[in-house]
N, CA, C and O atoms as CSV, one atom per row, in Angstrom:
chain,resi,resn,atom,element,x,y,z
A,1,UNK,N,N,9.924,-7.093,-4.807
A,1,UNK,CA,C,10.810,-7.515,-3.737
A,1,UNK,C,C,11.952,-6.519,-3.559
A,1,UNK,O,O,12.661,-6.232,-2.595
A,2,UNK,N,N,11.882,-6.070,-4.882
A,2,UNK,CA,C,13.473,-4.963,-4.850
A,2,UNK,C,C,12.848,-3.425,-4.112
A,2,UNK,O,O,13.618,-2.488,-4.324
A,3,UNK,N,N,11.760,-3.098,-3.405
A,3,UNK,CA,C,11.299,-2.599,-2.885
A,3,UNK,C,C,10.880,-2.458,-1.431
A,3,UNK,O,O,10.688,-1.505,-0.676
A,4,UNK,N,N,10.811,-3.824,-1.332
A,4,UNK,CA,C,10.466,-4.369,0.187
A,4,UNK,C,C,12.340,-4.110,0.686
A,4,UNK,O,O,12.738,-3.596,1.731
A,5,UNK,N,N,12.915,-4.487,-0.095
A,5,UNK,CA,C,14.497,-5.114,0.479
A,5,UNK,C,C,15.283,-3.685,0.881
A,5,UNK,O,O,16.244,-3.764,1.646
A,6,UNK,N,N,14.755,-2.038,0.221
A,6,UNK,CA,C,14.954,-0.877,0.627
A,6,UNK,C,C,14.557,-0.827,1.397
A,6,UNK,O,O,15.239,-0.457,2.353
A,7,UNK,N,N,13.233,-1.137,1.586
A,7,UNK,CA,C,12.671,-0.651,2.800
A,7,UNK,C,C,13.014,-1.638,4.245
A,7,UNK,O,O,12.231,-1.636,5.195
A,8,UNK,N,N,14.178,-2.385,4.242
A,8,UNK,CA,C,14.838,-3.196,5.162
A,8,UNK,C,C,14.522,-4.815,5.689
A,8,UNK,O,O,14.928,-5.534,6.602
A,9,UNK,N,N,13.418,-4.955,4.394
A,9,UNK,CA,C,13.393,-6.205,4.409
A,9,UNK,C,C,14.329,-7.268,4.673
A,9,UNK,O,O,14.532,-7.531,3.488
A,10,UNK,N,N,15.211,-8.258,5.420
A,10,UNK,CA,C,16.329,-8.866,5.213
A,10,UNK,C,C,16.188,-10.066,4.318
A,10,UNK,O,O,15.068,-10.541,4.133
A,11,UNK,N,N,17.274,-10.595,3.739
A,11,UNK,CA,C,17.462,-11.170,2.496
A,11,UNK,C,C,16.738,-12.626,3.635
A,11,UNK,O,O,16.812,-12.401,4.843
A,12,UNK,N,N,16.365,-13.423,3.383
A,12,UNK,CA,C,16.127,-14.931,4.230
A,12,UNK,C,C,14.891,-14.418,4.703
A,12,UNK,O,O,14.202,-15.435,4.780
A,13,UNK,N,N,14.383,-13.726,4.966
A,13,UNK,CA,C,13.685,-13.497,5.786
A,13,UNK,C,C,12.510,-14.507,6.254
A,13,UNK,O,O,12.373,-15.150,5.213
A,14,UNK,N,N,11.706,-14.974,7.039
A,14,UNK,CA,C,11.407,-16.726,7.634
A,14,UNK,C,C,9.622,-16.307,6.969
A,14,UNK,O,O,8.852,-17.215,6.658
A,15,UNK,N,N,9.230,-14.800,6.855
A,15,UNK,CA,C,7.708,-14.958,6.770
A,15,UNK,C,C,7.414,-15.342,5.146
A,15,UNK,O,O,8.049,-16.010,4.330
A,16,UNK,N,N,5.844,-14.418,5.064
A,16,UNK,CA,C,5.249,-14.969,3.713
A,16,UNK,C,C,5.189,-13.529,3.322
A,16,UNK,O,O,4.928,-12.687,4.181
A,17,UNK,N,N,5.418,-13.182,2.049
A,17,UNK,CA,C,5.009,-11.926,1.243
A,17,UNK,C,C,4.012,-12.104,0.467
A,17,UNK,O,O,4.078,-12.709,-0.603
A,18,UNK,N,N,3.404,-11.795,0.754
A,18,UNK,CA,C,1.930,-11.611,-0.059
A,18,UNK,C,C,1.717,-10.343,-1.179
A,18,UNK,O,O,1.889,-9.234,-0.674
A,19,UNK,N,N,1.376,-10.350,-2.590
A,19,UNK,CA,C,1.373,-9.767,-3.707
A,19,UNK,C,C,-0.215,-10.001,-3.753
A,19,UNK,O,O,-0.951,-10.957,-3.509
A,20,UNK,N,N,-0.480,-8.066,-4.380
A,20,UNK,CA,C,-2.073,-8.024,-5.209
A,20,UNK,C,C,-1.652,-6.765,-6.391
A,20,UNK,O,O,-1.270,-5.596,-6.440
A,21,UNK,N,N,-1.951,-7.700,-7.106
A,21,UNK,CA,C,-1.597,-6.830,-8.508
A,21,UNK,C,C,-3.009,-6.516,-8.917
A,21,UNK,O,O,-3.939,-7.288,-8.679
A,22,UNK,N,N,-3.204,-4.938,-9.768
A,22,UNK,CA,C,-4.791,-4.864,-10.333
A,22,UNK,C,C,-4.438,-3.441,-11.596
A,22,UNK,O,O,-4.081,-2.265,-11.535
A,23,UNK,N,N,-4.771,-4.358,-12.574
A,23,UNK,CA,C,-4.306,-3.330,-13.355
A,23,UNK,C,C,-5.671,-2.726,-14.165
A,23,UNK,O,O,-6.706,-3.362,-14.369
A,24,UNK,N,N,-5.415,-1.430,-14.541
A,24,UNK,CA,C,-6.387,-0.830,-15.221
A,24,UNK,C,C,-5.859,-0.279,-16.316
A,24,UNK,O,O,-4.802,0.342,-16.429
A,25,UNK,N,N,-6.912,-0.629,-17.357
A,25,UNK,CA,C,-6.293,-0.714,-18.868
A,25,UNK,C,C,-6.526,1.052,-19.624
A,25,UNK,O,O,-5.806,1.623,-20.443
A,26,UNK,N,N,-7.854,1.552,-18.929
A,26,UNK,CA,C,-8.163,2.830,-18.991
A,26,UNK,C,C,-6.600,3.676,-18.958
A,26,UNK,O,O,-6.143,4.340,-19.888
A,27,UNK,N,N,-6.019,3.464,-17.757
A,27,UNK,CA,C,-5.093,4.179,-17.245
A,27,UNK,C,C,-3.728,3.640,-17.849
A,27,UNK,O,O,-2.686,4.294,-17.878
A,28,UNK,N,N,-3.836,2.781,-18.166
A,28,UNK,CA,C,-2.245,2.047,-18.291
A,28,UNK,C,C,-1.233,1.753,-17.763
A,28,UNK,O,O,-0.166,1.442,-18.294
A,29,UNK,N,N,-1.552,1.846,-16.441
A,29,UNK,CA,C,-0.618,1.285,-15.266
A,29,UNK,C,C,-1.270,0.137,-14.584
A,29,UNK,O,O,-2.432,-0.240,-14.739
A,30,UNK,N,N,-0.288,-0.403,-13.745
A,30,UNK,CA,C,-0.910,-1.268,-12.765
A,30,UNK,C,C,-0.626,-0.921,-11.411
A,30,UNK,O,O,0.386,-0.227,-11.313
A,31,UNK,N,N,-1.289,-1.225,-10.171
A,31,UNK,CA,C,-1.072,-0.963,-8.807
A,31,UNK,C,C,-0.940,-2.296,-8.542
A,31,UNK,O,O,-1.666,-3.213,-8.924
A,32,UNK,N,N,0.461,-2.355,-7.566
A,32,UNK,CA,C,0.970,-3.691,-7.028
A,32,UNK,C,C,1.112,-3.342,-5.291
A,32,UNK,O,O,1.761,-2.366,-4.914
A,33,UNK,N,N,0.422,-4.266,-4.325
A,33,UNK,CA,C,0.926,-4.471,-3.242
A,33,UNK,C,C,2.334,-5.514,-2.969
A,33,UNK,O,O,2.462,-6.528,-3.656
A,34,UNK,N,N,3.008,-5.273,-2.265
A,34,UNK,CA,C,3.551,-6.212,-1.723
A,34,UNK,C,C,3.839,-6.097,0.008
A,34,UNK,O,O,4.371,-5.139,0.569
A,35,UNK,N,N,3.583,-6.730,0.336
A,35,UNK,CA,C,3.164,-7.052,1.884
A,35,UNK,C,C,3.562,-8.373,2.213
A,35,UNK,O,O,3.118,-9.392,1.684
A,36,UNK,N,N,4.559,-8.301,3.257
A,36,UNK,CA,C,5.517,-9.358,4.230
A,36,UNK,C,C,4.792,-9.445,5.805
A,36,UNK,O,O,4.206,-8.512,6.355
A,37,UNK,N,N,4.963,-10.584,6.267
A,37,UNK,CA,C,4.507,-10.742,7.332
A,37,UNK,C,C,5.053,-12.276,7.772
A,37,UNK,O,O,5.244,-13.333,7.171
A,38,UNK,N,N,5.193,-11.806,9.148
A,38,UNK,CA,C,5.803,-12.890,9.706
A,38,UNK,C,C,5.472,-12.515,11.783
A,38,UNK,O,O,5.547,-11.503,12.480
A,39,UNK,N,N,5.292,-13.253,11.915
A,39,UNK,CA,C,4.902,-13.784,13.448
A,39,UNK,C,C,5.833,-13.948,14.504
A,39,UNK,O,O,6.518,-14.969,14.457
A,40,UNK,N,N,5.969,-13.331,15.245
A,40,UNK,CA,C,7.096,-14.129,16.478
A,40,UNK,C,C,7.074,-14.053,17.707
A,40,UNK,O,O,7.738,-13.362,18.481
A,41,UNK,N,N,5.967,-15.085,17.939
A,41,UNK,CA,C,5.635,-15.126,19.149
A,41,UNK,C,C,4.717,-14.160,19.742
A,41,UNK,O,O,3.576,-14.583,19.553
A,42,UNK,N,N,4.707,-13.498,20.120
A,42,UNK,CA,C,3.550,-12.100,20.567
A,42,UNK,C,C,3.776,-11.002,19.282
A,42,UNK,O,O,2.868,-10.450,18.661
A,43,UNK,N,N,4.978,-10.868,19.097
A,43,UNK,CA,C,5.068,-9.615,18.195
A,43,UNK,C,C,5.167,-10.135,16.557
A,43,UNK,O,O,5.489,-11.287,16.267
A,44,UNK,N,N,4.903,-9.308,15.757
A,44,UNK,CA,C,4.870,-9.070,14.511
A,44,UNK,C,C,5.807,-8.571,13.466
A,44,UNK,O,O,5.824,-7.351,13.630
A,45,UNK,N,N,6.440,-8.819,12.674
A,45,UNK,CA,C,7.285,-8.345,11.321
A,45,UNK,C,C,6.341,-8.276,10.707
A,45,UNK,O,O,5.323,-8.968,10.698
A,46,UNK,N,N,6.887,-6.711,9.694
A,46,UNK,CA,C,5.942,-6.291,8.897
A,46,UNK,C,C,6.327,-5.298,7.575
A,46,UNK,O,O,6.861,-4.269,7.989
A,47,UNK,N,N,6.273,-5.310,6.939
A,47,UNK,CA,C,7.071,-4.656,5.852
A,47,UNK,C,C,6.155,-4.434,4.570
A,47,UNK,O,O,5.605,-5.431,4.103
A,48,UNK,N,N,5.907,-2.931,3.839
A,48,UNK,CA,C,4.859,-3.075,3.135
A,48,UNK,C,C,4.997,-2.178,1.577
A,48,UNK,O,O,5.608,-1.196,1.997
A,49,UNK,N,N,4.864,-1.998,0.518
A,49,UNK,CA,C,4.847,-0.800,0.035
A,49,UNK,C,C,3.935,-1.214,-1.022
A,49,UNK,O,O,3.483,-2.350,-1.165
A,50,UNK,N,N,3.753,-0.421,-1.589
A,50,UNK,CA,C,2.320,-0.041,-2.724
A,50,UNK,C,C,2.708,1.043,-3.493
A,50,UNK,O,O,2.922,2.184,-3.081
A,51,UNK,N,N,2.842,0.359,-5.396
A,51,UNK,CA,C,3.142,1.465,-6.168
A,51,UNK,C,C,1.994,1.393,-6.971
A,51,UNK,O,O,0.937,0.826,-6.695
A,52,UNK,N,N,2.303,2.047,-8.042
A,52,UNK,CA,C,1.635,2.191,-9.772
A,52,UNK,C,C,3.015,1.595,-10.238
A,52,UNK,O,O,4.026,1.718,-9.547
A,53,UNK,N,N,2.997,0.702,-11.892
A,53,UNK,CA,C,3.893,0.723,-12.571
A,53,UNK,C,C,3.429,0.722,-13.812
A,53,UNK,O,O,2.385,0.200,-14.203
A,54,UNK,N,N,4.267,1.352,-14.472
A,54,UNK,CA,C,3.543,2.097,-15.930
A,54,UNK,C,C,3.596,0.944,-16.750
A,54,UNK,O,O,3.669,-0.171,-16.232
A,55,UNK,N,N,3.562,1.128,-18.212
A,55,UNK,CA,C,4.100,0.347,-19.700
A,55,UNK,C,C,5.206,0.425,-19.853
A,55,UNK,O,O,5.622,-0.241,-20.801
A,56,UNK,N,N,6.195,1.188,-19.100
A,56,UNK,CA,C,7.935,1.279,-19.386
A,56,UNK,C,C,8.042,0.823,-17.782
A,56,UNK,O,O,9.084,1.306,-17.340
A,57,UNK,N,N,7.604,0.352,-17.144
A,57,UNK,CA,C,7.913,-0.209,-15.630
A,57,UNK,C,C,8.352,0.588,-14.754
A,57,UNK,O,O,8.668,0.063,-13.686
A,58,UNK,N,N,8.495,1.832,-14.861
A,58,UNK,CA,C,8.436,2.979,-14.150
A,58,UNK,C,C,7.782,2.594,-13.120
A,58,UNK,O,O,6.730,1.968,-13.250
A,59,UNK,N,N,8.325,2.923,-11.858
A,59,UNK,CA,C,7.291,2.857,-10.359
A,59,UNK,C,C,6.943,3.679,-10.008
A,59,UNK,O,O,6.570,4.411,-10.925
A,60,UNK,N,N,6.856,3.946,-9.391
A,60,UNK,CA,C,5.852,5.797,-8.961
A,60,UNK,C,C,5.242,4.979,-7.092
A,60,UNK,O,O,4.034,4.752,-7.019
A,61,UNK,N,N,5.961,4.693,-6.042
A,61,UNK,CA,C,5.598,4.679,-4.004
A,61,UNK,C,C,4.229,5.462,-4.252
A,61,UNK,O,O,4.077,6.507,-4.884
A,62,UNK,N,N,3.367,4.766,-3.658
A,62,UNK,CA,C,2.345,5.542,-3.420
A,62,UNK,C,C,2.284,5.564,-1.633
A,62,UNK,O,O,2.139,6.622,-1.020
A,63,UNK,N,N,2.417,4.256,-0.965
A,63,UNK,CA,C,2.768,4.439,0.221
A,63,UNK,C,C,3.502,2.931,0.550
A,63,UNK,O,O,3.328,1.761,0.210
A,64,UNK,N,N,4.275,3.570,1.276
A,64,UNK,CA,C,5.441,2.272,2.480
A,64,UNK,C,C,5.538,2.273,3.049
A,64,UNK,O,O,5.272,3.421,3.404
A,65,UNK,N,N,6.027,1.374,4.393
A,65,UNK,CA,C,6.371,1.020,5.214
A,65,UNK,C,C,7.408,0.630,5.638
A,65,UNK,O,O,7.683,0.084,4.569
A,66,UNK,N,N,8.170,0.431,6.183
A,66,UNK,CA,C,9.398,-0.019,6.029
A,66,UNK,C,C,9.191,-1.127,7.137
A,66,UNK,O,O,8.315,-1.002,7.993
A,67,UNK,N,N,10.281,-2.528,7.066
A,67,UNK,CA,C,10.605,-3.175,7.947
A,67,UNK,C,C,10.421,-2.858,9.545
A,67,UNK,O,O,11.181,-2.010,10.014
A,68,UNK,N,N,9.611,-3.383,10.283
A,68,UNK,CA,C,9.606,-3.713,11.492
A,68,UNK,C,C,8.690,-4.842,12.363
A,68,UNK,O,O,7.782,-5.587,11.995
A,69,UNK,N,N,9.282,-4.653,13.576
A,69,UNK,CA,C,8.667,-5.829,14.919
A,69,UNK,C,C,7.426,-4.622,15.462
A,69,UNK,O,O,7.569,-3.404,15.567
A,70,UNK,N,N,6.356,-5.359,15.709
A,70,UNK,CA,C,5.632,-4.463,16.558
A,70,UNK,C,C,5.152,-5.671,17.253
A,70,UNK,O,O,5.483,-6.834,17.024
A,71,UNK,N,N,3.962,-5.036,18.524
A,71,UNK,CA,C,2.839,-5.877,19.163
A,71,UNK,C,C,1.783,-6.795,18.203
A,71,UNK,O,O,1.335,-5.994,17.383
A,72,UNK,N,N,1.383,-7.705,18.034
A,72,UNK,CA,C,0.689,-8.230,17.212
A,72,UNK,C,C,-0.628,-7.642,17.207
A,72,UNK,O,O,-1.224,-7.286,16.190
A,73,UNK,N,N,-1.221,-7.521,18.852
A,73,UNK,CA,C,-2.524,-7.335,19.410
A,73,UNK,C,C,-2.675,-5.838,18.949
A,73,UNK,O,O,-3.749,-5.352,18.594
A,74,UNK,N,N,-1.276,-5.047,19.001
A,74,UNK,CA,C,-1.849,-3.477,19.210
A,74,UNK,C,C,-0.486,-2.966,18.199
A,74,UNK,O,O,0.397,-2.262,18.688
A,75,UNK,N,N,-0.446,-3.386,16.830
A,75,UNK,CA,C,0.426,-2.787,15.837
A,75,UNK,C,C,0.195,-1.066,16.024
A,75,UNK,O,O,-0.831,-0.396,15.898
A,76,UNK,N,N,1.527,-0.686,16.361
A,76,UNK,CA,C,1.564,1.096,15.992
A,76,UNK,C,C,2.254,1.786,14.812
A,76,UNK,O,O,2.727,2.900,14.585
A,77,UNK,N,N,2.071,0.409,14.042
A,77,UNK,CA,C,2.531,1.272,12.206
A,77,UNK,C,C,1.102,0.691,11.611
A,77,UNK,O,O,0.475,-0.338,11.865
A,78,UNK,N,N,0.756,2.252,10.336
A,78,UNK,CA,C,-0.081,1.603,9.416
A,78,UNK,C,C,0.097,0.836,8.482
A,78,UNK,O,O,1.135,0.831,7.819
A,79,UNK,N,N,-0.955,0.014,8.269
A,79,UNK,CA,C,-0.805,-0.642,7.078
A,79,UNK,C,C,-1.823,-0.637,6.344
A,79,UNK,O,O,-2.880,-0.914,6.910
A,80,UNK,N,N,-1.880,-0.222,4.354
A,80,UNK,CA,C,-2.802,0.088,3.435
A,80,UNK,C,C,-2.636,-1.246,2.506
A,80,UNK,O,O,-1.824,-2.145,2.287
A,81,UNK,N,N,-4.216,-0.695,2.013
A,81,UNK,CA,C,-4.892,-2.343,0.891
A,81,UNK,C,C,-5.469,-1.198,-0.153
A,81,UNK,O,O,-6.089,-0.191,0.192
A,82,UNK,N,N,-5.177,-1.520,-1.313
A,82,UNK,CA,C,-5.997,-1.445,-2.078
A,82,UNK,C,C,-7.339,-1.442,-2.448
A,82,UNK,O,O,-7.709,-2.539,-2.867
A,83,UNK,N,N,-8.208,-0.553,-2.432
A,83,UNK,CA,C,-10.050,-0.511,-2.202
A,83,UNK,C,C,-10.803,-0.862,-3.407
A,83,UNK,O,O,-11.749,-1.643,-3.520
A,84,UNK,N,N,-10.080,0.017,-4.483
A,84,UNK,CA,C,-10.609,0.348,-5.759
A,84,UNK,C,C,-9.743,0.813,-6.673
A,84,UNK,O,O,-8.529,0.767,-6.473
A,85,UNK,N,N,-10.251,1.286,-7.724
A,85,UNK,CA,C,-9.623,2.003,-9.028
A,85,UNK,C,C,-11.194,2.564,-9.670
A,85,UNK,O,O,-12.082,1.865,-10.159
A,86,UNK,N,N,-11.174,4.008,-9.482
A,86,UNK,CA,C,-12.288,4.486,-10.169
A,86,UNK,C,C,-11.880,6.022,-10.176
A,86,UNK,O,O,-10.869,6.474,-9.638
A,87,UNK,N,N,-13.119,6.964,-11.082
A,87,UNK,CA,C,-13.056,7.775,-11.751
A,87,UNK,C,C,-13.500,8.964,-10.596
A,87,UNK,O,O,-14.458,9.683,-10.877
A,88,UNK,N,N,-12.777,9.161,-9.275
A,88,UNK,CA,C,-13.348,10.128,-8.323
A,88,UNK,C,C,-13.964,11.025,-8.785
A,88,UNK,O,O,-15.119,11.333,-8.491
A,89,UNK,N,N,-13.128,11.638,-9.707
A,89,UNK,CA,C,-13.233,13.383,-9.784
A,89,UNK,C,C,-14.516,13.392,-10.874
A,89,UNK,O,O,-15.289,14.346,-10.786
A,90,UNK,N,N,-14.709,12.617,-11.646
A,90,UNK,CA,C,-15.082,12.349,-13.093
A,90,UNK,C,C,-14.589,13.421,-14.139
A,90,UNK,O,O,-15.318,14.032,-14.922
A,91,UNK,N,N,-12.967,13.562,-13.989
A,91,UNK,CA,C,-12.070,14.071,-14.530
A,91,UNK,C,C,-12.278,13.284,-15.991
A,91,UNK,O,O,-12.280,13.894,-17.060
A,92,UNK,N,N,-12.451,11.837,-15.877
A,92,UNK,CA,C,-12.087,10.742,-16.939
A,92,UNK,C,C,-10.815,9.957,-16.780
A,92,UNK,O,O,-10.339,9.342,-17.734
A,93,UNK,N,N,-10.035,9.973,-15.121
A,93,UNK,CA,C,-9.047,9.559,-14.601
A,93,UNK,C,C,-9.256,9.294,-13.627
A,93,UNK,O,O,-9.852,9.833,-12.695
A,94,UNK,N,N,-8.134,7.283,-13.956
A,94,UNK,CA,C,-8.430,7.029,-13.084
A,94,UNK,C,C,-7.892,7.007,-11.405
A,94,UNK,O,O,-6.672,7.127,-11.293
A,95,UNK,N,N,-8.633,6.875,-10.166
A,95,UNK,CA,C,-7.764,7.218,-9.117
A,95,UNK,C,C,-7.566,6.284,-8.488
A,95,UNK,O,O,-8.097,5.249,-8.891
A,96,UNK,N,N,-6.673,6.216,-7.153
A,96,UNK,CA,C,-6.580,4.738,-6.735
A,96,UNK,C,C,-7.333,5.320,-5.188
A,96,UNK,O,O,-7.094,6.418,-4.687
A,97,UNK,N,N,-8.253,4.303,-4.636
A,97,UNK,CA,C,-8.697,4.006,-3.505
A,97,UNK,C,C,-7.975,3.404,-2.562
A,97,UNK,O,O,-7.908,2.176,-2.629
A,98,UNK,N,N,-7.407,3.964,-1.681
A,98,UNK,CA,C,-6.608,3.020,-0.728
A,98,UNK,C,C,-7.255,2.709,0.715
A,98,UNK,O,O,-8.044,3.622,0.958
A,99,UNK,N,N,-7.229,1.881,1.641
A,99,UNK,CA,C,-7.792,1.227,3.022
A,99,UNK,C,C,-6.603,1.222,3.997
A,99,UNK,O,O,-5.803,0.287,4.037
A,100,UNK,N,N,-6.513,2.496,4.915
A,100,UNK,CA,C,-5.619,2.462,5.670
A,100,UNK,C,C,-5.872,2.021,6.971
A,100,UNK,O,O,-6.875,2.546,7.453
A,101,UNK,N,N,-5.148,1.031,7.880
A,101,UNK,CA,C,-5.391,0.905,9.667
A,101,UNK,C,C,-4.326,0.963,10.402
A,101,UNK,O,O,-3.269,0.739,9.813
A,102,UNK,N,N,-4.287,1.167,11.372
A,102,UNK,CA,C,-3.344,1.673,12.210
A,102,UNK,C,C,-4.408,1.196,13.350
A,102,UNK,O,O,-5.389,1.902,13.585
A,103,UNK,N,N,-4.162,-0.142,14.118
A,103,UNK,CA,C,-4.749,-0.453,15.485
A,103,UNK,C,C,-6.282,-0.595,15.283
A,103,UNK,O,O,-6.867,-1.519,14.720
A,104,UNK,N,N,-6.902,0.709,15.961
A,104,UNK,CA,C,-8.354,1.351,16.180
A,104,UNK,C,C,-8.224,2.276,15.376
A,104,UNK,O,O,-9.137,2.844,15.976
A,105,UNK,N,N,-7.837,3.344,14.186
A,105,UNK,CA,C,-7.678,3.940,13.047
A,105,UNK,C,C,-7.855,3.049,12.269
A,105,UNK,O,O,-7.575,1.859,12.415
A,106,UNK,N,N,-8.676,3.940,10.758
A,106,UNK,CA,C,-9.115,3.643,9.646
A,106,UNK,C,C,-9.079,4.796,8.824
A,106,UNK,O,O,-9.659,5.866,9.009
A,107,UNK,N,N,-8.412,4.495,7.993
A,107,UNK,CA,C,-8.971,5.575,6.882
A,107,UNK,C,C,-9.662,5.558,5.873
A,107,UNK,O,O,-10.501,4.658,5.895
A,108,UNK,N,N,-9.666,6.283,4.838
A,108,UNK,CA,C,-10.096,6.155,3.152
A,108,UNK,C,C,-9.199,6.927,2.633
A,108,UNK,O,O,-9.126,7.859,3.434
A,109,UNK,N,N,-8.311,7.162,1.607
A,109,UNK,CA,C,-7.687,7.774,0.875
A,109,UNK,C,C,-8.106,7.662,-0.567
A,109,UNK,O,O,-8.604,6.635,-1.028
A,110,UNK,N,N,-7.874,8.823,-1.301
A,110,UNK,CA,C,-8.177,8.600,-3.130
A,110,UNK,C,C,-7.028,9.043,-3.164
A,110,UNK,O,O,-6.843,9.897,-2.296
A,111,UNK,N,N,-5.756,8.731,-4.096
A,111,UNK,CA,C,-4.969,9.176,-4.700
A,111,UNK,C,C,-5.373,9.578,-6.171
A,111,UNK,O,O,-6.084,8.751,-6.741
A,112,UNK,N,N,-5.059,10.634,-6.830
A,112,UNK,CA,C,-5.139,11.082,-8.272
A,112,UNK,C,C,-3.897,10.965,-8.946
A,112,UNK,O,O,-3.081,11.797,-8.551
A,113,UNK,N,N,-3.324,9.909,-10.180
A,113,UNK,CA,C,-2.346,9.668,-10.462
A,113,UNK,C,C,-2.911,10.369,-12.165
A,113,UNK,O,O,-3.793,10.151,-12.996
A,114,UNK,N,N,-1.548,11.453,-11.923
A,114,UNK,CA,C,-1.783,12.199,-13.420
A,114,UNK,C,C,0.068,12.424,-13.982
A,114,UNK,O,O,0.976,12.522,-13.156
A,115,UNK,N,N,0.236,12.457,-15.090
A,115,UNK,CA,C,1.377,12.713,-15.798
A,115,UNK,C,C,2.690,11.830,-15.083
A,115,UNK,O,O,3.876,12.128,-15.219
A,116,UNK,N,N,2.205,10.782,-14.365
A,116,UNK,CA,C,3.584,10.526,-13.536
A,116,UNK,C,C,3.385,10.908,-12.054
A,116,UNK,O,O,3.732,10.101,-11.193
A,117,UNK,N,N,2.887,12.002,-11.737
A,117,UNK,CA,C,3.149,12.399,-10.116
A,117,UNK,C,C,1.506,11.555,-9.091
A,117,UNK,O,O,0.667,11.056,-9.839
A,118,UNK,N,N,1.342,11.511,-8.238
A,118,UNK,CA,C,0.283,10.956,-7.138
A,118,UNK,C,C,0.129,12.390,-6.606
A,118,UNK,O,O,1.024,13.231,-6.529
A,119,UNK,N,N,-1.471,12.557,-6.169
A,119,UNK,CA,C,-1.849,13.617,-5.153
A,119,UNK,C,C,-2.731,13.428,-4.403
A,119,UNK,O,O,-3.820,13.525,-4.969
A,120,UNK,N,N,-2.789,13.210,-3.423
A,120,UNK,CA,C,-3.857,12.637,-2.517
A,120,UNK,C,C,-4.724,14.031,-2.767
A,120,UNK,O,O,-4.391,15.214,-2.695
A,121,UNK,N,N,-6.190,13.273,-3.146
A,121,UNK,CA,C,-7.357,14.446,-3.207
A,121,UNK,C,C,-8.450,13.917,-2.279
A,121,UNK,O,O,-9.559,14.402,-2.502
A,122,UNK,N,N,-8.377,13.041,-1.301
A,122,UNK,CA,C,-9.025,13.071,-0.054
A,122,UNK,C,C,-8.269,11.973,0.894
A,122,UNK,O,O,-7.682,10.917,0.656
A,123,UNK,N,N,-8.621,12.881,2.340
A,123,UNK,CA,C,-8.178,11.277,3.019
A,123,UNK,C,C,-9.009,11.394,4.317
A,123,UNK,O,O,-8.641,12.282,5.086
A,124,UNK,N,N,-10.144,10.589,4.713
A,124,UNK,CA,C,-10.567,10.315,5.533
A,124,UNK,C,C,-10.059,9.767,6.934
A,124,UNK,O,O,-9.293,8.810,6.821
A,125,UNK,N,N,-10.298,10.133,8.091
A,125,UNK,CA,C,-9.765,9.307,9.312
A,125,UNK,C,C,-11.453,8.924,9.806
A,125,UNK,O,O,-12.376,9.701,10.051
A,126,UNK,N,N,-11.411,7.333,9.836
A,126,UNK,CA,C,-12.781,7.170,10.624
A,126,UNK,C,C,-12.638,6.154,11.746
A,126,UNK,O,O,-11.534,5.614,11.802
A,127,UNK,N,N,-13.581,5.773,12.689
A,127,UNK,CA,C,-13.063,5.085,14.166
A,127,UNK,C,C,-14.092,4.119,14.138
A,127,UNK,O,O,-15.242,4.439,13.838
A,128,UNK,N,N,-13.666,2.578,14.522
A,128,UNK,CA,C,-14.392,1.879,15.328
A,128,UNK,C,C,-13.788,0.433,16.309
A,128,UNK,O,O,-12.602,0.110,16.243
A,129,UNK,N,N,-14.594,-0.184,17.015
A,129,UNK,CA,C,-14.064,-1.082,17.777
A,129,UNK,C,C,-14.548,-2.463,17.324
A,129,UNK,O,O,-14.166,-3.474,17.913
């Protein structure tokens, strides 16, 4: 929440925040969504971010969003889900799979989380209706 509230979440705020935690024991972190949403009338509040947090609770943004109103029908910010946790490279590390949309955009992303830092080592843009 102390994440969402940087990213301009307001304190009261009327929607629902929705949490997906998935931790992998290989790696020793966990990846947490937290994702707000709230309705108003045609348009949308939306507020999002997605970390890693270690064994010392260290966070490490993998991606955010910050607070806003958009169109409900035709949102023009993305928003990412969690896909997976697997061994892309077969480095023996693990990476995070992320599910990005934006409207009619889709992506695929792998992030590679090594020593502390994230590096995106692919990111797909794919289309459908």
């Amino acid at each position: 929440m102390r994440e969402l509230r940087r990213l301009g979440l307001p304190a009261g705020a009327k929607g629902t925040t929705y949490f997906t935690v998935w931790d992998s024991v290989p790696a020793q972190w966990s990846i947490v969504e937290a994702f707000y949403r709230h309705e108003v009338g045609s348009d949308i509040e939306l507020c999002q971010v997605i970390v890693i947090v270690d064994q010392s609770s260290k966070l490490l943004v993998l991606r955010k969003s910050p607070f806003t109103k958009t169109d409900i029908d035709k949102p023009d910010v993305p928003s990412w889900s969690p896909l997976d946790l697997a061994d892309v490279e077969g480095d023996g590390n693990v990476d995070v799979i992320l599910s990005g949309d934006a409207y009619e955009d889709h992506w695929i992303e792998v992030i590679s989380i090594k020593n502390g830092l994230a590096k995106t080592i692919f990111s797909g843009l794919g289309y459908y209706l």
